[in-house]
C-alpha positions in Angstrom: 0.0 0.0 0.0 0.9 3.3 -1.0 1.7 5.9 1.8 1.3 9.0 -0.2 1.6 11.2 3.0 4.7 10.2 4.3 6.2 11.6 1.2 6.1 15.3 2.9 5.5 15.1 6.5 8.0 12.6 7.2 11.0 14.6 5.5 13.4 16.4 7.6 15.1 17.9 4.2 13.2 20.1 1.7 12.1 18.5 -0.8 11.5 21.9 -3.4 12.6 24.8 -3.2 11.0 26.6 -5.7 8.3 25.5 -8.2 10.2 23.9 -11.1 11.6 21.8 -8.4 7.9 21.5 -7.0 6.4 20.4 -10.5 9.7 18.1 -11.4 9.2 16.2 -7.8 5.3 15.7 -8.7 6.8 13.8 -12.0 9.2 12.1 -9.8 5.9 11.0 -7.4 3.9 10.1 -10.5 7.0 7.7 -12.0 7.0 6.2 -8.5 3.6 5.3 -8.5 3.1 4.0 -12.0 6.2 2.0 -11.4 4.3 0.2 -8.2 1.0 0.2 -10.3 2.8 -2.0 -13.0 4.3 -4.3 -10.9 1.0 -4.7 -8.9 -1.0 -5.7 -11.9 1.5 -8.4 -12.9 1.7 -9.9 -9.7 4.8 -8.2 -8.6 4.6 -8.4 -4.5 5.8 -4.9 -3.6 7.5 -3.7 0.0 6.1 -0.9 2.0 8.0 2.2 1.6 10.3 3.6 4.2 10.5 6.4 6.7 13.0 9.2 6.6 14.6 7.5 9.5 15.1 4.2 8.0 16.2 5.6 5.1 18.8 7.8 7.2 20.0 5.0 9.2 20.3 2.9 6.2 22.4 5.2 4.7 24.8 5.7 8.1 25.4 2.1 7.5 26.6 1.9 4.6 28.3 5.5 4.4 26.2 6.5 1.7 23.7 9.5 0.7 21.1 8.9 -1.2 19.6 11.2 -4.4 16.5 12.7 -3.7 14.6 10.8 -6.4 15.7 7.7 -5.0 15.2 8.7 -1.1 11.6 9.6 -2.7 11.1 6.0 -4.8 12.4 4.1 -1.2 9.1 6.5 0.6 6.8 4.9 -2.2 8.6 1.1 -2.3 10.9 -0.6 -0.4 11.6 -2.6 -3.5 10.4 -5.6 -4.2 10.0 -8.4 -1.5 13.3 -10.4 -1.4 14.4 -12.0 -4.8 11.1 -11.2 -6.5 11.7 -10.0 -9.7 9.5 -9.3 -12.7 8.8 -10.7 -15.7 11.9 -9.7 -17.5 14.1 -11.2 -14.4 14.7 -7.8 -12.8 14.6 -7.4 -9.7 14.7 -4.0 -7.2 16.3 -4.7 -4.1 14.7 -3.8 -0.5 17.1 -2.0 1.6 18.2 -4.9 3.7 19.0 -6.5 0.3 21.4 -3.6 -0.7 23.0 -3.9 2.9 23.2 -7.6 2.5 24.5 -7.1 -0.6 27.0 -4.8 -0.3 29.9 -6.4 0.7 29.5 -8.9 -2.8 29.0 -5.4 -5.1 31.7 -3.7 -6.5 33.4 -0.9 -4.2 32.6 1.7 -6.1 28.8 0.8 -6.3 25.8 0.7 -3.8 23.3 -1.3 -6.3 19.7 -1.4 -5.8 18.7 -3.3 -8.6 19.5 -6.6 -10.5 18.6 -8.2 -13.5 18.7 -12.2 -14.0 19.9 -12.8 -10.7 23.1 -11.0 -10.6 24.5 -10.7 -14.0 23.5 -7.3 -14.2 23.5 -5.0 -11.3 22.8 -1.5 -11.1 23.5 0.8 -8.7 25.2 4.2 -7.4 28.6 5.6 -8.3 29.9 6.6 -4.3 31.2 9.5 -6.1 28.9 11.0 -8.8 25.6 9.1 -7.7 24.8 8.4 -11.4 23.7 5.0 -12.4 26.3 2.5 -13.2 25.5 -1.3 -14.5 28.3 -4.1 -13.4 28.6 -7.1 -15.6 28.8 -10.2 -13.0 32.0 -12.1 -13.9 33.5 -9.5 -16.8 34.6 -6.9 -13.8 33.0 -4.2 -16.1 31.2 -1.2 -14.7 29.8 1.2 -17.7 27.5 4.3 -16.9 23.9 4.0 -17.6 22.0 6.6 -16.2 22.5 10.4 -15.1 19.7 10.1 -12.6 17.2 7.5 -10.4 14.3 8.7 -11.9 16.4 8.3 -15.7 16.5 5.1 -15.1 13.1 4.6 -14.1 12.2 6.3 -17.1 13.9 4.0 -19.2 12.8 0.5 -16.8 9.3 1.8 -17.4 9.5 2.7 -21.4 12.4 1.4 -23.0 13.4 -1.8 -20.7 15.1 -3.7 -23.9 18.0 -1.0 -22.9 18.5 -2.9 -19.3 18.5 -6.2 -20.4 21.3 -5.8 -22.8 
């Protein structure tokens, strides 16, 4: 279930500034929730989001601050429930999957997301917190994404581009 509220009254940072940021975080909102919708329809069983303090103490352990758009997409989801994945085979990590996780990902990466159980993962450069994809096995990391909500975008529209 959706917990539409939490969104604003459980943040501690703000979320817009200004209204272009107001309007782009409404897109981010409405990504979020067609991205639940569609894996609700097929099936897909979905975990609750988080608080702001889980998602704080989530990211003092593992030394890492989130994007906004993905702080926002861990409000609506906590991923999916543990190694449920969707029909393609990818599968959106809860956050004790991304701390369980960790220690087996690439240093550079905190990953979030797999596809056909770990030979793809995708996840966060530390440094520029764009999306990167690791190829299991090749010890390649190539960017794919500038942004969270990018890569929603393209999970959502153009998903051929994630299974490659």
């Amino acid at each position: 279930m959706l917990r539409p509220t939490a969104l604003h009254a459980s943040c501690t940072r703000p979320l817009a500034k200004n209204k272009n940021q107001s309007t782009a975080l409404s897109k981010d909102i409405a990504i979020y929730e067609n991205l639940v919708t569609s894996w609700k329809k097929v099936g897909v069983k979905v975990n609750h989001g988080l608080t702001e303090l889980e998602i704080k103490e989530l990211e003092n352990r593992l030394k890492f601050e989130f994007p906004d758009d993905f702080r926002l997409y861990l409000k609506q989801a906590n991923g999916l429930e543990d190694f449920e994945w969707d029909i393609e085979m990818i599968s959106f990590w809860s956050a004790q999957r991304i701390e369980n996780e960790f220690p087996d990902q690439p240093a550079t990466l905190i990953c979030f997301a797999d596809y056909l159980i770990n030979s793809h993962t995708f996840g966060f450069n530390r440094e520029t917190k764009k999306i990167y994809v690791s190829y299991w096995g090749l010890n390649l990391i190539e960017p794919f994404a500038d942004s969270f909500t990018e890569f929603i975008s393209i999970y959502l529209n153009e998903k051929g581009k994630l299974l490659q």
